[in-house]
C-alpha positions in Angstrom: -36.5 10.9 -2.2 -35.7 9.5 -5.3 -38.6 11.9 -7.3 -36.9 14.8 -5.8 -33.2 14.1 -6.5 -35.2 13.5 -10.1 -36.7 17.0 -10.0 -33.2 18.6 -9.5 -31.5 16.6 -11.8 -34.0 17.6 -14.7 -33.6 21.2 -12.8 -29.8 21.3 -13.1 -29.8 20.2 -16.8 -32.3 22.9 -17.6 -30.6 25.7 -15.5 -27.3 25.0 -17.5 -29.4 25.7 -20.5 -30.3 29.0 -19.8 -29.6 31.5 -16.9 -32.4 34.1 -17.2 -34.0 34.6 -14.5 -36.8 37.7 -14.4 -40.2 38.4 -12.4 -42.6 36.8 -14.5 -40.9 35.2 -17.9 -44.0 34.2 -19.5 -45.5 37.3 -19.7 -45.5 38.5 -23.1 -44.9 35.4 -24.6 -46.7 33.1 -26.7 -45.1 29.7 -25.4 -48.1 27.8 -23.9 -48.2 26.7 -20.2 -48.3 23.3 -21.4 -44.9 23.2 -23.0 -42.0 22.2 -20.9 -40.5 24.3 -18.1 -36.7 25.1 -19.2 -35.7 26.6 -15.5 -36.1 25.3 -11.9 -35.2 25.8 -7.9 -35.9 24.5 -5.1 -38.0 26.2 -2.6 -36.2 26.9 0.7 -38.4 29.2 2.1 -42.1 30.2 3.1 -43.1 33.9 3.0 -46.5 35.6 3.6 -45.1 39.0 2.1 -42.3 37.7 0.0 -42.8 36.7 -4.0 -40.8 33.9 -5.4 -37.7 34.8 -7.5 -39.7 33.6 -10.7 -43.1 33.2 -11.3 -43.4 30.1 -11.4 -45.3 27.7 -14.2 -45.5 24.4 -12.2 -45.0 23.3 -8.6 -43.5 19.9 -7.9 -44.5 18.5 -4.3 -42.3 16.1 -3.2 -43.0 15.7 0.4 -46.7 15.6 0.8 -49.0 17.6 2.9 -51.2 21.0 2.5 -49.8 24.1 -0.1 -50.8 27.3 1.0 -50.1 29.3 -1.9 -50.9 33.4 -4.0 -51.2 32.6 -7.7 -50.0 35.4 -10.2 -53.3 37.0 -10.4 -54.5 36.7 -6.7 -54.9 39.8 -4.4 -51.8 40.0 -2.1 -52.5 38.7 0.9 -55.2 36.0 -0.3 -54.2 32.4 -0.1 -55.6 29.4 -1.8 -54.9 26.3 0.1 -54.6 22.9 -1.2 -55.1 20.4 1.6 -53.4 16.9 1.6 -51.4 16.8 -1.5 -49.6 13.5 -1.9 -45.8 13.2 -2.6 -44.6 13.1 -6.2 -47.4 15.8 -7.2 -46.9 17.9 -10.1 -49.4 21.2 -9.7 -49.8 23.5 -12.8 -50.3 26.8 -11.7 -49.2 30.6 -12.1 -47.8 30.8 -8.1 -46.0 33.9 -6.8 -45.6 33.1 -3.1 -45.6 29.6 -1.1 -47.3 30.8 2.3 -46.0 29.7 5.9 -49.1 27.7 6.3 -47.6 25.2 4.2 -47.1 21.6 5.3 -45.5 20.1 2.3 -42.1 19.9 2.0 -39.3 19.4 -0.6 -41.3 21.5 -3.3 -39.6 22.5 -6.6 -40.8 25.7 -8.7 -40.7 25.5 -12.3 -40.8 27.8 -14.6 
């Protein structure tokens, strides 16, 4: 619990920095994926057929368990699932949609 109310903290402090908010905000721009993320949220909800607000840069796990996700380039419709993440997991990927077949809980997108 206490890695998640860390997550938002960070996320609030960064969200107060800037308030754009767009499809995909690295495309087009030269900022590595290694750099900080300046904007987060927390992910409420699981779609099949629903993108995330944001592409997002990162994925923070906080409750562990499997990720069924679509990165950015993926065919809609194909999942990649990551079985047995543990809590406190910080995943660097391009994903557009969480799936329902995910069991982990508590997950922050960063982008």
């Amino acid at each position: 619990m206490k890695k998640l109310n860390f997550a938002l903290t960070i996320c609030l402090a960064l969200a107060l920095g800037s308030l754009l908010r767009g499809s995909d905000t690295f495309q087009g721009n030269y900022t590595a994926m290694t750099f900080p993320g300046y904007q987060c949220a927390a992910i409420s909800s699981f779609s099949d057929t629903n993108d995330l607000a944001t592409t997002a840069r990162a994925i923070y796990v906080g409750t562990g368990g499997d990720l069924s996700i679509e990165l950015q380039n993926d065919t809609p419709g194909t999942a990649t699932v990551f079985k047995n993440i543990p809590s406190g997991t910080m995943l660097d990927l391009r994903v557009r949609r969480v799936r329902t077949a995910t069991t982990a809980a508590d997950l922050v997108e960063i982008w």
